[in-house]
N, C-alpha and C positions, 0 to 999 in steps of 0.2 A: 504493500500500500504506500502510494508515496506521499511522504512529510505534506505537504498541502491537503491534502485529503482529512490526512489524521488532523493536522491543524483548526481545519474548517470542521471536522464533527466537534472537537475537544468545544469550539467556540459554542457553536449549536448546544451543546449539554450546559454550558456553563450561563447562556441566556439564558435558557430552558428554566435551570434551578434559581434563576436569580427571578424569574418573571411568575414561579411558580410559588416563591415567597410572597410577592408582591400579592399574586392571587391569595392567598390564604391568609394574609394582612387585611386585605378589603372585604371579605368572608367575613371573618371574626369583626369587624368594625360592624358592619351590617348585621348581624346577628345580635351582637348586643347591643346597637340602636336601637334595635324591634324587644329585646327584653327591657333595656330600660324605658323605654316609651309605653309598654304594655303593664308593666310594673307598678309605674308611677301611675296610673290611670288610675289603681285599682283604691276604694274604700277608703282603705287605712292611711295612705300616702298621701289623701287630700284632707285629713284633720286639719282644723286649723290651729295655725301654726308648726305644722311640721317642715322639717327643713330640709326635706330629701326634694324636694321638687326645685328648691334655690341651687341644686347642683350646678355648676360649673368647671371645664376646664380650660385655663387661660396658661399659666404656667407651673402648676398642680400637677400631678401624677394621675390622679385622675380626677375627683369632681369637690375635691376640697374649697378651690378658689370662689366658686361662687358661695356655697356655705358658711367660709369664715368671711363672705363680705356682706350675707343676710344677716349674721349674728353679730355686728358690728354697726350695722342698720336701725337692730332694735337698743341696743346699748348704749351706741354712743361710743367714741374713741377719747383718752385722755391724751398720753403723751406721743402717740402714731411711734409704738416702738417697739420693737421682737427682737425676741432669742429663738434659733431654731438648732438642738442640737443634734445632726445627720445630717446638714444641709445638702453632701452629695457634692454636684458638679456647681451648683447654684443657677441652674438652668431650667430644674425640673422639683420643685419643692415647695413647701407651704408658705413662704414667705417673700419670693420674687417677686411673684403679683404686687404685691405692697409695696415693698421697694421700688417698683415703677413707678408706683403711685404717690411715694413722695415720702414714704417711708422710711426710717432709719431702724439700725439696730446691729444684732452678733450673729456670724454664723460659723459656730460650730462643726467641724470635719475630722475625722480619726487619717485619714489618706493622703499621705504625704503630694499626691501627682494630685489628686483633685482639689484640695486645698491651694494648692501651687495655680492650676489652670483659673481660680476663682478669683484668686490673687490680680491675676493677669489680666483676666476678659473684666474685674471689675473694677480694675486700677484707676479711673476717673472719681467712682464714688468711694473707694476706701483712702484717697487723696484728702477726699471733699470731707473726711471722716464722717459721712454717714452710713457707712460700711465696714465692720471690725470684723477679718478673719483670723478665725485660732484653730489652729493644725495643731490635736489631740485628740485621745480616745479618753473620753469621759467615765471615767470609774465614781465611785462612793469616793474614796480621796479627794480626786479632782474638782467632785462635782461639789464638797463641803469649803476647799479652797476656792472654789470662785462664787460660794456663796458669799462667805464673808467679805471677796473685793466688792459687794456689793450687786453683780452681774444681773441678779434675777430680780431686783427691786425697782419699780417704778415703770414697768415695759407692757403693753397693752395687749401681747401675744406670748405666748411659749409654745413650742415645739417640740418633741423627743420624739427620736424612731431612731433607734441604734440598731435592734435587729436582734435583743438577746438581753445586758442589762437594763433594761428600760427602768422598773419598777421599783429596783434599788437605787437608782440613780436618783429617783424621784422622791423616797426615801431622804436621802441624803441632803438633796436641797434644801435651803433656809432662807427667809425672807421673801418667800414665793407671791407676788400680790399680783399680775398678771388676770387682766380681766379676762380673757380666754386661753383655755392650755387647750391643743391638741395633741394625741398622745395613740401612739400605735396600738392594735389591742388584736391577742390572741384570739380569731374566730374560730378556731377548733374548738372550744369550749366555749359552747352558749351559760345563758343564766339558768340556775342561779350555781353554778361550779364555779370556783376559785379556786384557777392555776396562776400558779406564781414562778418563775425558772429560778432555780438556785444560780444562786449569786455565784459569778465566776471573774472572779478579779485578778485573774494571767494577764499580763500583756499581752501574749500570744493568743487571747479569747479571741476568735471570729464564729459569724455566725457558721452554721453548717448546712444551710438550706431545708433543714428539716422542721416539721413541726414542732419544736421543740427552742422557744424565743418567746421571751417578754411576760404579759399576765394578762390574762383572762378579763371579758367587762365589767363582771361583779367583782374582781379583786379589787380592778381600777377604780370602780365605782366608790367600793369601800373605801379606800385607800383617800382619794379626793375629798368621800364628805368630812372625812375627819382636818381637811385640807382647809376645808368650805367654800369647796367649788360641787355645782350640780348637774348631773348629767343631761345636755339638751339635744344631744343627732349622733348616727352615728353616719359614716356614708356609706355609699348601697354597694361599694365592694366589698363591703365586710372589713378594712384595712383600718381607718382609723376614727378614735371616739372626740368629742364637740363637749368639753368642758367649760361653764361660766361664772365665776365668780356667784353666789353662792345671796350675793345682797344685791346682783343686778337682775337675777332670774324674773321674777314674780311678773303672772300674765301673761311674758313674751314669749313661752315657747309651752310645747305640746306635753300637758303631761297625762299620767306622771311621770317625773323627773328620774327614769328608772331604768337597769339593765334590762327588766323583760317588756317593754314599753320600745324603748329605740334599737334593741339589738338589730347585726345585719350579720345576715351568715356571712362566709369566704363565699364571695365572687371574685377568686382571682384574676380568671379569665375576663370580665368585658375589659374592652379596647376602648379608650379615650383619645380622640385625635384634635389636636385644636390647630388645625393649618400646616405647613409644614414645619419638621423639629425645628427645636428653640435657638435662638443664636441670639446673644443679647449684645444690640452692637451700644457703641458710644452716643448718648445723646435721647437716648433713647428713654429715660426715666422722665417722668410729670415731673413739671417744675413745682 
């Protein structure tokens, strides 16, 4: 067979697999457009006040963005400021959105390259210091030492999704006054079960991809009201729970304020698309 032949099939297989992703991408996007369209329609999801129909994805993961900007709607914002600690690449996480929006505040990363690339693509606003990046893995230590510089005091948002210590971390914090915390939550375990992952304070901790990371909603639950924060959404992939300071709740949201009232199983799978991936260029934040 000669070399052009084989060249030209190798090509053909390699569109093939590339345009057969593509297909199975827009599959899955449409499939779960039609669950969550069919979903939200139904009874429960039209109570009023509930917040699964405010979803949104803008630069969220998937439909957080609109959610924590309905719960900010009823509330009221003080000092427009978040701690998010996971923040990731800072392209795809609970807190961009905001910082577009004019937002300051911390973000948090265990990942030396991703940290590093946040650094870089957000170097305009971490100049302007409305932007503080800290490259570290958040332990029970860490997280009591940046209690006390103050870090978690005065800020209008909190964020946690580390993948594993979440609930000791949370634990560990002090001075927590944050009128909304979002906070990842183990949907393998609906209500009313309280899992909690034992505390693993290696450096070397990563997650392992297994079911087996963070706490349960009823832990979270528990764990927050003694916090005095109340449980008010959680979102419809099952991923993460809509905490609100505890003296701004009252009327504005669906109750009761409860694990078996808001839970959402694991919908790992629906697909969130909001336009083409994210690329955050310069100039680009609300003045």
């Amino acid at each position: 067979m000669k070399f052009n032949t084989i060249r030209s099939l190798l090509r053909r297989f390699l569109l093939s697999s590339r345009y057969t992703d593509v297909y199975h991408a827009r599959v899955l996007h449409l499939l779960s457009q039609s669950f969550i369209q069919s979903y939200l329609a139904t009874p429960r999801n039209n109570e009023e006040r509930r917040l699964l129909l405010h979803g949104l994805k803008v630069y969220s993961q998937n439909d957080e963005d609109g959610i924590i900007a309905e719960i900010f709607s009823r509330i009221g914002t003080s000092s427009r400021r978040f701690v998010e600690i996971g923040a990731a690449d800072g392209l795809e996480n609970n807190t961009v959105w905001l910082l577009v929006q004019g937002w300051s505040g911390t973000w948090i990363e265990g990942g030396p390259t991703l940290a590093a690339n946040m650094r870089a693509k957000f170097a305009p606003l971490v100049s302007a210091g409305r932007l503080n990046v800290l490259n570290e893995y958040v332990t029970q230590e860490s997280a009591s030492r940046l209690s006390k510089e103050g870090l978690f005091t005065g800020i209008d948002l909190f964020s946690l999704d580390i993948d594993g210590n979440d609930y000791h971390v949370m634990e560990a914090l002090e001075g927590l006054d944050a009128r909304v915390v979002v906070l990842e939550y183990n949907a393998k375990f609906p209500p009313p079960h309280e899992f909690v992952m034992k505390y693993n304070g290696s450096p070397d901790y990563r997650y392992d991809m297994t079911d087996y990371f963070g706490a349960s909603l009823a832990a979270w639950d528990k764990l927050l009201r003694k916090r005095g924060y109340s449980l008010v959404a959680c979102n419809i992939t099952g991923v993460n729970a809509f905490f609100v300071r505890s003296d701004l709740v009252e009327g504005k949201f669906c109750e009761p304020l409860t694990p078996e009232n808001h839970f959402e199983p694991a919908r790992y799978w629906l697909s969130f698309v909001s336009g083409h991936p994210p690329n955050y260029g310069e100039g680009h934040a609300d003045s």
